[in-house]
Each structure stands twice: as C-alpha cells, then as structure tokens.
N, C-alpha and C positions, 0 to 999 in steps of 0.2 A: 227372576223367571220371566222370562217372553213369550209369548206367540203366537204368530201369523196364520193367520186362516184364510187359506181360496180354496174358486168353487174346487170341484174333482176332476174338470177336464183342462184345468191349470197345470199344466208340466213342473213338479217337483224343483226342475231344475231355473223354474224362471221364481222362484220362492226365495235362495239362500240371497242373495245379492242385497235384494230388501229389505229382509231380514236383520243381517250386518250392517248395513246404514243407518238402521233403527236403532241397533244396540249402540254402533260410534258414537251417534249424536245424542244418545240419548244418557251417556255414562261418562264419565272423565278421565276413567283411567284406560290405558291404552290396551289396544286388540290387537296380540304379537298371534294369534295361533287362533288355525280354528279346524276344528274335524269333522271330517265328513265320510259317509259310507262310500264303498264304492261305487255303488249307483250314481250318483253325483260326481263324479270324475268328469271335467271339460276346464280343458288347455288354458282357451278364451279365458274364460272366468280366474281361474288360477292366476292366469299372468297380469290382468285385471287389479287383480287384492296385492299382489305381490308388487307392482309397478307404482299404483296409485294411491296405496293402503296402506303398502309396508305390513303385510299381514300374509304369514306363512298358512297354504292349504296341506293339512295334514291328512293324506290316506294312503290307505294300502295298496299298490299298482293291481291291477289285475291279472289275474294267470295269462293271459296273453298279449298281454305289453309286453312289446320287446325292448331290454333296457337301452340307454344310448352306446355308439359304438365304442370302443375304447373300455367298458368298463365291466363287471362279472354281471353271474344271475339277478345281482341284488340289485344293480346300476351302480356300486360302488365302482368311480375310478380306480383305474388299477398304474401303477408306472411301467416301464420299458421291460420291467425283469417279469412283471406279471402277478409284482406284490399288489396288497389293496391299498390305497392312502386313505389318509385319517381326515374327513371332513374339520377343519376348524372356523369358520367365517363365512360370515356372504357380506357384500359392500354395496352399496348404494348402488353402484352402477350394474346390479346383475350378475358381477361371478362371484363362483364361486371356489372360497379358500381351499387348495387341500395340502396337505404336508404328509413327505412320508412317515413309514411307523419307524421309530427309534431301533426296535430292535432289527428289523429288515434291512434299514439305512446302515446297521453297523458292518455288516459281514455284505454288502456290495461290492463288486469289482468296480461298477459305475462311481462310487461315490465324491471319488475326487472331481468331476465334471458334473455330478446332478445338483440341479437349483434347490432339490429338496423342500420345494412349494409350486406348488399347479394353480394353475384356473382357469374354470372351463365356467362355459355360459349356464347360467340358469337357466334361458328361456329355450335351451334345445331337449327339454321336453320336462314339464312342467310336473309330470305327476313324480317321475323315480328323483327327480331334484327341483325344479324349482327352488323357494327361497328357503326352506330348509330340507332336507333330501330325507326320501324315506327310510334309507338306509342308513340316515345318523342315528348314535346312541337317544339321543333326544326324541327324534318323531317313534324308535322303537318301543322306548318309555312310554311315549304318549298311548299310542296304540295298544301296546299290551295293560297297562293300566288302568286308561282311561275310559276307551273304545267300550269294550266291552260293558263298561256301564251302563251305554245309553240308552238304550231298549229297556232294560231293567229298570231302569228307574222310571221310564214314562209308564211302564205296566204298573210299578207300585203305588205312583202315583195316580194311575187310571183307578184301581183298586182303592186305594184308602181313602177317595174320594168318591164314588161310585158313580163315576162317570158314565160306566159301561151302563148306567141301570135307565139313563136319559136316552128319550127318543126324539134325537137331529132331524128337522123335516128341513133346515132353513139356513144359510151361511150365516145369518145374522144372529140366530139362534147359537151356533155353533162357535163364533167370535165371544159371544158372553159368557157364555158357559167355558171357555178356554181363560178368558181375562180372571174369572173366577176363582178358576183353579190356581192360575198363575199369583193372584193375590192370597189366597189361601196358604202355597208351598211359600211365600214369601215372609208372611206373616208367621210361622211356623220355623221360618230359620230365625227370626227376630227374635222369638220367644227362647230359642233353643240359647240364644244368644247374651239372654234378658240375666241371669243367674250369675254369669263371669263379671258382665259392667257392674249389675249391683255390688258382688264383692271388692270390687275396683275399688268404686266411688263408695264404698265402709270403709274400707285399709287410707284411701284418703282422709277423709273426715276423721277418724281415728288420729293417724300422723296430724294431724292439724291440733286437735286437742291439745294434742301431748305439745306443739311447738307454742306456745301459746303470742311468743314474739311475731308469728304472720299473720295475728289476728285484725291488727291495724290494717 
C-alpha cells in the first residue's frame, strides 16, 4: 500500500506520474497496467508510461470521445466489410496487432486477397487504444472487475481505521496519518498471510522427519 499526499490546490493529475515512479523503484516486479478514473484521462501522460514505461493506462473513454476513424462506438477497428477485428498484440514500436474474427473471415467474398492482420498506431489516440485498448477483452475485465473496487475499498479502509474520526489542520499531519494507515492495511495482508506459510513451513519440517537421509 502507497500514498502520496499534496497540498489541495495540487491538480490531481500532476499526483499519478509520481506516484508510479515511486512504486517502479520502489518494487521489483514489473508495472504492466495501471487504472485510472476518468477524471484522469490526458494523452501526454498515457503516451508517456506507454513509450518510456512500457505500462498500459487502463480507463474508460468518456461519453464524448469520439473514437478513431476507421473504427465502431467502442473504437474497436473494424475491416473493409465493416466486421470488428480481434485485438491480439501491441509491439514495441507502437502498433497495434489486429486479426480478423475467424468466423467473419470464413464467409468473406474479400478473403482470398485480405492480409487478415492490421496495425494501426497506438499513439492516434491514447485513451480508446493506446498500449492496450479499451475495448479489448482484457482492459474490459480489468474495468468491470477491478474498477469498481477502488472507492470501496479506500472507504473500508477510511472506516475500519477511523480515519474519518482525525482532524487534518496540516499536509504533514496528513502524510503520517496516511503512511499509517498504509502500514497498518500492509501489516494486516501479512497476517492474513501468516496461517498459509506456517502450514508450508509444518508439511516441510514434517517431510523432513520422515526423510531422515536430508538430515546431513
């Protein structure tokens, strides 16, 4: 658990960037994906983490984003006949993979002449595609499962900590009391954690016993 704190007339969006830098350097295992609300939607940044990072920004376009040309409501590409094609890949350099759908490609008049793989740029607009698109199975997963969590859970966490019950005069105040919490919910997946290792490291020691040959 992480968290950054500025003052209140700090813009939201000058926070995530920081943030992610923090957590890079700070963990070893690598940062494919990260979600963000709408509010937070900006090109720059996206193509930023995507370029330099190799870190897909996962959100929802907003109701009046218009997708890129060529492709439906969802920004899914579509081909010549006006089926949708099937997101499979993105490559270092920026495009992105798509292949038709099997069943569409079987009954084409086109099909003896289609390459039956496309790519189109990432970086012609960052939010409906970028480096994983919103409208792949993947980012809809992420969204419909994950999204939805995140409020909830800083409220349970607001709650079962009684966060709400401290009165903030101070950013300083306010980093401590956040570091806190964030070592509290850390300490608490540790424990949750604590029951599994120990039965581990029993069924070990147990097998050991019983091997009496690895005792040397």
């Amino acid at each position: 658990m992480h968290s950054l704190v500025r003052a209140a007339n700090v813009s939201e969006q000058r926070v995530i960037k920081p943030l992610l830098n923090f957590v890079r350097r700070r963990h070893d295992w690598p940062m494919r994906f990260v979600v963000v609300d709408q509010g937070y939607v900006n090109a720059k940044r996206a193509a930023f983490l995507r370029r330099r990072w190799q870190v897909a920004e996962v959100v929802r376009p907003r109701k009046d984003m218009k997708p890129p040309a060529g492709s439906d409501q969802d920004g899914c590409p579509i081909c010549p006949l006006g089926e949708r094609l099937v997101f499979e890949d993105y490559d270092r350099e920026g495009w992105l993979i798509y292949r038709g759908s099997p069943s569409a490609c079987g009954r084409c008049p086109l099909a003896g002449g289609c390459p039956r793989q496309f790519e189109y740029e990432a970086g012609r607009h960052e939010t409906f595609w970028g480096m994983l698109p919103s409208h792949s199975q993947l980012a809809q997963r992420i969204l419909r499962h994950f999204r939805p969590r995140v409020e909830s859970g800083f409220n349970l966490t607001k709650n079962k900590y009684q966060v709400g019950d401290f009165f903030l005069n101070g950013i300083h105040l306010t980093k401590t009391l956040c570091l806190l919490s964030d070592l509290l919910e850390t300490l608490e997946i540790l424990a949750l954690e604590r029951p599994q290792r120990g039965q581990e490291t029993r069924s070990a020691l147990i097998g050991d016993i019983f091997h009496p040959e690895l005792w040397d």
